[in-house]
N, C-alpha and C positions, 0 to 999 in steps of 0.2 A: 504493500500500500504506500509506503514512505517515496518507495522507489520511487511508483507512478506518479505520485504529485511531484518529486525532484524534477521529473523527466517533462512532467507539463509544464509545472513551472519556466523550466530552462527552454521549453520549445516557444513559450508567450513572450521568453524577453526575446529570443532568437527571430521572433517575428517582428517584432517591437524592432530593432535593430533595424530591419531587412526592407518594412514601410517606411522609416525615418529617412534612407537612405536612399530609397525611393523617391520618398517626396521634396528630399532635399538636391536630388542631383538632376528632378525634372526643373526645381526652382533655377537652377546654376546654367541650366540650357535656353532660359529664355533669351529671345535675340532683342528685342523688345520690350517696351515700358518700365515699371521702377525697378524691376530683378535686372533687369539688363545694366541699369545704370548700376546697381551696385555688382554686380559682374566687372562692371569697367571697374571700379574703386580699390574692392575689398579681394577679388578673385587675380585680374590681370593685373599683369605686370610692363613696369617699362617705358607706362604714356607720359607722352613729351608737349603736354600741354604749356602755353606760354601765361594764360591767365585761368581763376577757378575762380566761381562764383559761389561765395559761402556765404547761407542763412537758413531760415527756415522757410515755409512755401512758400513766403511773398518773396525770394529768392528764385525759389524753386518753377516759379510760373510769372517770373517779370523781367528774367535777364534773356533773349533771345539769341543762344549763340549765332547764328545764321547771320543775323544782322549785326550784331556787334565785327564778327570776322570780316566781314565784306567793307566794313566803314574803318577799322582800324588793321587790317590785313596781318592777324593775331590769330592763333589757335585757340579757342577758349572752349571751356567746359563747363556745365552749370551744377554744381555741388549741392546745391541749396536741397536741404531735406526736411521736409512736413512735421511741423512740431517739434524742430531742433532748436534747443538752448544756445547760449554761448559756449558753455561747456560741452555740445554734442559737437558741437560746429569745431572746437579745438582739438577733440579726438581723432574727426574726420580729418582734418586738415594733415594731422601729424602722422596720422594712419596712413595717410595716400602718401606723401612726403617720405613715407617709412619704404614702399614700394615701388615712386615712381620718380622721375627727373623731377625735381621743386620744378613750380614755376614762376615767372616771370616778376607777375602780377597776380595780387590775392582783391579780390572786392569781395568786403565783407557786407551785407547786410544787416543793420539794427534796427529792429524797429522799438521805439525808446520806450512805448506804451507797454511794454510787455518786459523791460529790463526790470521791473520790482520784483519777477518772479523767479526764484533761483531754486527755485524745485531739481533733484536730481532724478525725477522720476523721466522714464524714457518713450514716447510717443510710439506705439505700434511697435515692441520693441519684439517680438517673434520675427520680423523680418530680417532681423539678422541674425538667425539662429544658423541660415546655411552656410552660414560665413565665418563662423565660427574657429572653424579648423584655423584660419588667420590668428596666430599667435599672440599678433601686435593689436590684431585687434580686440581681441578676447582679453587680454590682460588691462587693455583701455577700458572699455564697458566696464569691466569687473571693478573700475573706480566709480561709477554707476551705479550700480546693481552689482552685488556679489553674489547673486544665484547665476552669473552665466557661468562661473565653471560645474556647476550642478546641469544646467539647461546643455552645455554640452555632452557630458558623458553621460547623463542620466535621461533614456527618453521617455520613463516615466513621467518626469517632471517637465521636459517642452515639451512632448504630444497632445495635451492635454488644450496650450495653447494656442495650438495650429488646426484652427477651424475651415469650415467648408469653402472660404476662401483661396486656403491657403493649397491646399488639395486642386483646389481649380487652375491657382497659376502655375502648378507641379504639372499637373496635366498638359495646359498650354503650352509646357518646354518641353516634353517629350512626343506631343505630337506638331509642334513647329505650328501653332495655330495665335494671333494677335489678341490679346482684348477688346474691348469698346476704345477703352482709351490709352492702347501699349502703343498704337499708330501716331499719336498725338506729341511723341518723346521725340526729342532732338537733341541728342549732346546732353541729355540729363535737364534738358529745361522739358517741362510738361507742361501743358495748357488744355480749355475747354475747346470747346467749337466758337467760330468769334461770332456766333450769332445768339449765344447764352450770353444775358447782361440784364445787369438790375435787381439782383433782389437784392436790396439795401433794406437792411434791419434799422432800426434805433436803439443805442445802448445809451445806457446813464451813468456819464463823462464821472471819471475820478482823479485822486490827485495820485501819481504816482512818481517814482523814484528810481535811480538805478541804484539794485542793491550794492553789496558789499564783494561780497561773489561773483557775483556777475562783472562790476569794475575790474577784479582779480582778472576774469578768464579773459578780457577785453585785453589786458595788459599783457595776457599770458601770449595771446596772438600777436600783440605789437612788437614783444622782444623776440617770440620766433621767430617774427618776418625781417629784423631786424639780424638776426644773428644769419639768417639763411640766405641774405640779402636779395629780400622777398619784396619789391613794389607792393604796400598795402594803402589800401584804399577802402574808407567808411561811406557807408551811405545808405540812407531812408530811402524806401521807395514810396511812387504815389498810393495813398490811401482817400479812400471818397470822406470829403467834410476833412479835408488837409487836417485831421489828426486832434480836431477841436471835436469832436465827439465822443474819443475816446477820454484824454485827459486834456483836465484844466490847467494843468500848469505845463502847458506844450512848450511854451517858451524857455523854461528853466532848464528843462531837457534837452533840446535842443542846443542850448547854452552850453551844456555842460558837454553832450558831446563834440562841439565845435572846441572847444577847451581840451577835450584831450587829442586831438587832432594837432593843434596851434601847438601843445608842449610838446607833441611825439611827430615834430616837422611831418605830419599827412595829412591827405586830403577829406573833407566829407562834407559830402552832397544830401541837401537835405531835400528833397523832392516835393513834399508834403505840403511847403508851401507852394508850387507853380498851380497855376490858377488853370494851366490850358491841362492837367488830368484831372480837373471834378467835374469833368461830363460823367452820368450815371449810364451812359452809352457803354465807357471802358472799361467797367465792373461787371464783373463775375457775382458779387456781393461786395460786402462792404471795405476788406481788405485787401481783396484780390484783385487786378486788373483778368480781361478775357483777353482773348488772343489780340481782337483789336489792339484792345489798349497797350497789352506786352509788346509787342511789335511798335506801335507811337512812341512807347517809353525807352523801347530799347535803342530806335534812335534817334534819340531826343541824349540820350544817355553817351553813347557810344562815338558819336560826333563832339559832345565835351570830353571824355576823356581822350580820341586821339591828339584834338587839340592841346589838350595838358601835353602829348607825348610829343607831340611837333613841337611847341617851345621849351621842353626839356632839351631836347636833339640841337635845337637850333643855338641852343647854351652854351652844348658841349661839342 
């Protein structure tokens, strides 16, 4: 009897193993949408990008490589990942950095209304479970969340989290088939259809702050990019109601990050106030520009920064 349950026992985890490994090596085939992008980051090796655009999804869906490459004739990448911190944002940065040429130029993304929150908790964080085996990565996270070395060798404890989603994009990499919106990815920038625009919510405006923490990890980018001798560059993207909807003390923030710009000699662009992005044409919702407006923005964006880089050149 003892036998039998060893034997069933050892054949449940042996299957347990055999789906994981499954569902994680259909995730690592997709050619397309967000597995794709972190295929390029966390899996391959070697890319010789010259700019990366790091934030979270107002990053992730406002920087258009296609357009910024054609107007500053720069290889760029868009990094920016949905519900990243400053701190998620300095792991990736130092993760990709750890496998591939530094590049050039970093544009970071802050958006100031959301620096009071220094939460380490991680947005959708089973997406990087296939990624795991990444050494550099797994020991970064693990400054995060200390259940990822359990989430890796235990698939007790990540299976549970990898829902009928996740199954779904396993599938699409092993049968070579696109999502609704894996077609929509370019260079890790993501966007809607540019015909979805408008739903703008109303929130009630607070007073907010950049923590303590979050100052730390802001600083912890400026002397990496300093030490790697990394072009960094800060900047707010448009938001609908330039940024007076969400907090009242816009200007102090704002202030403040212009202030660590002016002592740490770099640039930042505050977007939030240009008047020609609060058409609700160029929203997705309230945060997000849609494709239209990504594209408007990106070159509106991207024709000021070559111009920084023409009279840089023209200096030296």
């Amino acid at each position: 009897m003892i036998k039998k349950i060893i034997t069933y026992v050892t054949a449940c985890i042996c299957i347990l193993f055999v789906y994981r490994s499954f569902l994680y090596f259909g995730i690592r085939k997709n050619k397309q949408g967000i597995f794709s992008k972190y295929n390029d980051v966390f899996l391959k090796e070697g890319n010789t990008y010259d700019v990366l655009f790091l934030g979270s999804s107002r990053a992730e869906m406002h920087f258009e490589p296609q357009i910024f490459d054609s107007i500053t004739k720069l290889n760029s990448y868009n990094l920016g990942i949905s519900g990243a911190s400053v701190k998620l944002n300095f792991i990736v940065l130092k993760t990709y950095c750890h496998h591939h040429q530094k590049p050039k130029h970093i544009i970071l993304n802050l958006d100031y209304f959301s620096l009071k929150s220094d939460s380490d908790t991680l947005n959708d964080f089973p997406r990087y479970f296939p990624y795991l085996n990444n050494d550099y990565l797994r020991a970064e996270l693990n400054t995060v969340d200390d259940r990822f070395t359990s989430f890796y060798y235990n698939p007790f404890h990540s299976l549970p989290y990898t829902q009928i989603d996740f199954l779904s994009a396993s599938l699409h990499g092993w049968l070579n088939i696109s999502g609704k919106y894996d077609t929509l990815m370019y260079k890790g920038f993501q966007t809607i259809p540019s015909n979805d625009e408008g739903q703008i919510s109303k929130v009630k405006p607070i007073y907010s702050f950049i923590s303590k923490k979050n100052r730390n990890y802001i600083d912890s980018i400026i002397s990496f990019s300093k030490n790697n001798q990394i072009n960094l560059t800060l900047l707010t993207t448009p938001i609908y109601g330039r940024g007076y909807n969400h907090v009242l003390n816009k200007s102090v923030l704002v202030n403040q990050l212009n202030h660590i710009a002016f002592i740490n000699h770099i640039s930042y662009f505050n977007y939030t106030d240009s008047l020609i992005f609060n058409d609700p044409k160029l929203y997705f919702d309230e945060e997000h520009l849609n494709l239209k407006g990504a594209k408007k923005f990106s070159n509106h964006f991207s024709v000021s920064f070559n111009n920084i880089l023409n009279e840089s050149a023209s200096k030296n």
